[in-house]
N, C-alpha and C positions, 0 to 999 in steps of 0.2 A: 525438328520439334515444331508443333505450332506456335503460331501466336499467342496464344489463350496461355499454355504451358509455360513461354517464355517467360509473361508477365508474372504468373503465379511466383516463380524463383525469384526474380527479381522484386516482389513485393515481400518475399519469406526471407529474401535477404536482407533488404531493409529492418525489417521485425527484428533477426538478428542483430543486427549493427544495433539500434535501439538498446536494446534488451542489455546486451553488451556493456553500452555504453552507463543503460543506469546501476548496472552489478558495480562498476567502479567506482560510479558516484558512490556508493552507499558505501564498498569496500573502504575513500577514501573518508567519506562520514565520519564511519567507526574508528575508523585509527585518528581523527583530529579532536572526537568529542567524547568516543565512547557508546554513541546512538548509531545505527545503523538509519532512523529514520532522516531524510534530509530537513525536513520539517522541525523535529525535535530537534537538530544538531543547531541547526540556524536558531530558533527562537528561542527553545527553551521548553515549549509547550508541551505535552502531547496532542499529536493529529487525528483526526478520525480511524485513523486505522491502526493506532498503535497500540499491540500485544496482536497483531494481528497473526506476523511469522510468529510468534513463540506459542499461540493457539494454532496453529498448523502444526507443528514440531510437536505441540502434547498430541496433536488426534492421530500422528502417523504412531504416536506408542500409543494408541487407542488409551489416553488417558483425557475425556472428551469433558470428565467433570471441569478438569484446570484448561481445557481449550477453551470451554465454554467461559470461565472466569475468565481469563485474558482478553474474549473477544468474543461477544456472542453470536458476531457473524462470521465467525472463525469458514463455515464452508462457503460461502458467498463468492471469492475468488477463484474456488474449487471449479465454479460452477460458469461465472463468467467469460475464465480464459478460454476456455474450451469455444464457447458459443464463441466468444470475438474471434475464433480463430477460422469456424469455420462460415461465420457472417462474414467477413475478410477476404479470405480466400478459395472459399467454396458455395454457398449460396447464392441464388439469384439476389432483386434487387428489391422483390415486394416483401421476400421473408425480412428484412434489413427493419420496417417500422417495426414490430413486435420485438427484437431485440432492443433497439432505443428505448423501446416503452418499457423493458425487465430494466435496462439501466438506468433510465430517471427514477423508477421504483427501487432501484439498488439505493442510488443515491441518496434518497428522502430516507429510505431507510439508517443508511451508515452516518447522516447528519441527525435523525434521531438520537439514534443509541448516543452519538458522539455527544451530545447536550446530555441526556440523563448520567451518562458516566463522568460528564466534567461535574456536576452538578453532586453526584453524590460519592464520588472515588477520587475528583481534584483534590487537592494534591497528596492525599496520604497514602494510595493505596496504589499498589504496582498494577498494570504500564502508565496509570495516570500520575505522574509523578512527574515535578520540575529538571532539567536535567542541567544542572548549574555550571557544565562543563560546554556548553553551547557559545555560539559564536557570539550571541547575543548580551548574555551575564558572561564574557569575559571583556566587549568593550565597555558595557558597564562598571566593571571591575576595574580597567583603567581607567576609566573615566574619574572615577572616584579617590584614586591611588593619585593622580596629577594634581 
């Protein structure tokens, strides 16, 4: 094998281990709080991306009106992982600034939406909802209980 090839594996490795490692985070999330989001499980809150898998989940049953209510950038990681993956491990080094520049545009975008939907879906309206089973309102909950 060359050099070139070696590193690719050994950088897709990494990615695995990663990837890996946050499928458990979340797995153990869910089983301590009920949120799969690590965000929501610790704070309480919802994050900018939350209804985001269950707007993935509606568009794979092509049901895109409820993907679209969940999360209206429900394709936005559709579309990102792809490119990081092959900005990462297949691309030269000049293609690399026009991907940064789609992901700070991601980001202003996803911290947009994230303000208009705390603004008018806090806290009544599912995924923006409090999630009172969080790490956060249960030390407050002792706290209160002492």
């Amino acid at each position: 094998m060359t050099g070139r090839k070696t590193n690719l594996i050994k950088k897709m490795g990494k990615g695995a281990a990663f990837a890996s490692f946050l499928v458990l985070v979340m797995l153990l999330s869910y089983l301590a709080t009920g949120s799969a989001c690590m965000f929501k499980s610790a704070v309480g809150l919802p994050c900018p991306g939350c209804g985001m898998t269950r707007a993935c989940l509606a568009a794979l049953r092509l049901d895109f009106s409820r993907a679209f209510v969940m999360h209206p950038l429900f394709p936005l990681p559709v579309i990102l992982f792809p490119a990081w993956v092959y900005e990462n491990y297949f691309a030269n080094k000049k293609r690399l600034k026009r991907f940064k520049a789609f992901c700070y545009i991601s980001l202003v975008l996803l911290v947009s939406v994230y303000v208009i939907r705390m603004a008018f879906l806090f806290p009544h309206t599912e995924p923006m909802m409090i999630n009172t089973d969080s790490l956060l309102w249960r030390v407050i909950g002792f706290i209160r209980g002492v």
